[in-house]
Steps between C-alpha positions, in 0.01 A plus 500: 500500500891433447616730182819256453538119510783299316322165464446536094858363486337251609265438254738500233799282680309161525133349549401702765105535641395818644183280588735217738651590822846471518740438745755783334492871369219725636210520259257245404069486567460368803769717695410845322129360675667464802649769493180724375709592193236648254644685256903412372720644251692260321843630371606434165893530518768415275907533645594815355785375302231380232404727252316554201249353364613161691345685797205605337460134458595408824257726648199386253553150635460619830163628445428210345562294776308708707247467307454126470504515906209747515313256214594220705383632790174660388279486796807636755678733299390770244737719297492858616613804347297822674336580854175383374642143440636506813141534649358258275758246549462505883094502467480243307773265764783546270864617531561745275846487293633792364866501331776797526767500241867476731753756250436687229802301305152285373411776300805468253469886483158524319167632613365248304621185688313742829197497325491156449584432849205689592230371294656159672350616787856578688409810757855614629813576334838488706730745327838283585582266632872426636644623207498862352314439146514695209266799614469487912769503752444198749551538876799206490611572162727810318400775462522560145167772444468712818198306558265512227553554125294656249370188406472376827251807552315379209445193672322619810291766229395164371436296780303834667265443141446139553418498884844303601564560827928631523724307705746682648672165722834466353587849391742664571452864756518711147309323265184500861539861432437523132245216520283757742579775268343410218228233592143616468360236718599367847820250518585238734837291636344167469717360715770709700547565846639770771880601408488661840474158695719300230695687292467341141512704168153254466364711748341828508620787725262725701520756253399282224177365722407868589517573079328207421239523746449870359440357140188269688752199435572181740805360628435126485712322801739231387548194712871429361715434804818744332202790486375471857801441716785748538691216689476251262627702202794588697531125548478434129705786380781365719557136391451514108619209480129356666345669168778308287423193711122529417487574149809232430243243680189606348632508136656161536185324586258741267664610227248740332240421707419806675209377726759210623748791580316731659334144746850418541682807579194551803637145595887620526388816673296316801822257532716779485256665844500177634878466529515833635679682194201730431244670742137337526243767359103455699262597299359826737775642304262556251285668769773763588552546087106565480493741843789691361326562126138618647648720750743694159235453269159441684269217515367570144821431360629108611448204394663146446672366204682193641757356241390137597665236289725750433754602795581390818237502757486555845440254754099471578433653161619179284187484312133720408325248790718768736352771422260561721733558755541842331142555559546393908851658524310860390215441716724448813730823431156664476392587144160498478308273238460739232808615499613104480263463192673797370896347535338106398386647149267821529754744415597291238160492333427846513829578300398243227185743485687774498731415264197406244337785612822708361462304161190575437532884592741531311318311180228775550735785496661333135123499387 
């Protein structure tokens, strides 16, 4: 199971076939069969600088669009929204697609807009994303609320009473906090990694795993290149003028086409380690990211939410055909094969249950 892939841009930018295999981006059929992908979150995410209802819209297509794939696709891919469809999906030789809503600036501030999200079948709500909104401090924004705000805690109430699962990736250390404060149900980071290997603001810190892994939650591993390797965000953070050089480039030859920016910018990037002006990033890095979470939080508490189509991958790890080299790269530093299952999408799983579980406890005590 990966709790965060990128390649809905996709869907929306362009005539684009989950069911072909293409030669760029990470996601499509055959190579999530390769790869023994069987369960994906697609991310429905709209640039924070769009607001209001034109990103209620903007996230409605989305769904849409993921939608027409799944009816498209009917004997490979079934729409998922609980554990049980997970199961279902995967007995019956599907993929299962599930969809996580990327910042809460979708909502346009009202519970309503949530609602309907849910009943959409979305299973995940990000809180932020890059940007602070108007009720949750983000972990690259301002910090404008000292984390969460009264309506912001009326959000997670909410989401605890529909079953959404909280998303705690891209908050900032504050609004984490009050996010495990007030939740009823288990949260996860659906994709972050290790800020003790690679110090990010993306990332969480060893306290943070220990707290989440306390609540029952899961730190989902991020495959983004900036989130793994210390050494290469040093690298970046020293020549700015590579970012400039990258988003000049991509917006020239995309203009709002996110999909194209986000193909292009991996393009610059892997030009950029070629030449020798940025370090190369293997994909084991992942390993070390994973080795370092289980032995803070414990086996019960990893998994892996890659950000395909979506960052800047590491080399080995361009696509879901890699990823069973997770699965071989575990086995050889000695993890046995349960605890594998666990990391590849158990623990995952279970806190979908538990999160429902939560719901409907707490639909019993209102009765």
């Amino acid at each position: 199971m990966d709790t965060h892939v990128d390649t809905t841009q996709r869907l929306v930018f362009g005539d684009f076939n989950l069911g072909m295999r293409h030669c760029d981006g990470s996601i499509d059929i055959p190579r999530m069969r390769d790869g023994g992908l069987s369960a994906v979150f697609f991310a429905i995410w709209v640039r924070g600088s769009v607001t209001g209802r034109e990103a209620v819209e903007r996230a409605l297509s989305q769904i849409g669009a993921i939608q027409r794939q799944v009816n498209l696709h009917p004997k490979k891919l079934m729409l998922a929204r609980t554990s049980d469809d997970v199961a279902n999906a995967r007995a019956a030789g599907q993929i299962a697609v599930l969809m996580g809503l990327e910042g809460g600036h979708m909502l346009d501030h009202d519970l309503r807009v949530l609602r309907e999200f849910a009943s959409l079948g979305v299973s995940y709500t990000t809180l932020t994303h890059n940007i602070t909104t108007d009720w949750a401090d983000s972990s690259t924004g301002e910090a404008r609320h000292d984390g969460l705000s009264d309506f912001g805690k009326q959000v997670i109430a909410e989401m605890n009473r529909l079953g959404m699962i909280v998303d705690i990736s891209h908050a900032s250390d504050k609004t984490f906090a009050d996010v495990l404060a007030v939740s009823d149900a288990p949260v996860f980071a659906s994709h972050s990694s290790c800020r003790a290997l690679c110090g990010s603001p993306r990332n969480l810190s060893d306290d943070m795993i220990r707290a989440l892994a306390s609540k029952n939650g899961v730190i989902q591993i991020n495959f983004h290149v900036g989130f793994l390797s210390q050494e290469f965000r040093d690298a970046e953070t020293a020549q700015p003028e590579i970012d400039k050089q990258i988003d000049v480039a991509a917006e020239k030859l995309c203009g709002e086409n996110e999909a194209c920016k986000l193909l292009e910018s991996d393009r610059i990037v892997r030009e950029f380690v070629a030449r020798g002006n940025l370090p190369r990033v293997d994909w084991t890095a992942i390993l070390d990211h994973i080795d370092h979470a289980v032995k803070i939080a414990g086996i019960d508490h990893v998994g892996i939410g890659s950000d395909f189509d979506g960052a800047i991958m590491p080399y080995g790890m361009e696509d879901a055909s890699c990823l069973p080299r997770i699965t071989e790269g575990l086995s050889k530093r000695g993890y046995p094969d349960n605890d594998i299952l666990q990391i590849l999408g158990g623990n995952t799983l279970r806190l979908m249950q538990d999160v429902r579980s939560a719901t409907q406890s707490r639909k019993g005590s209102d009765a």
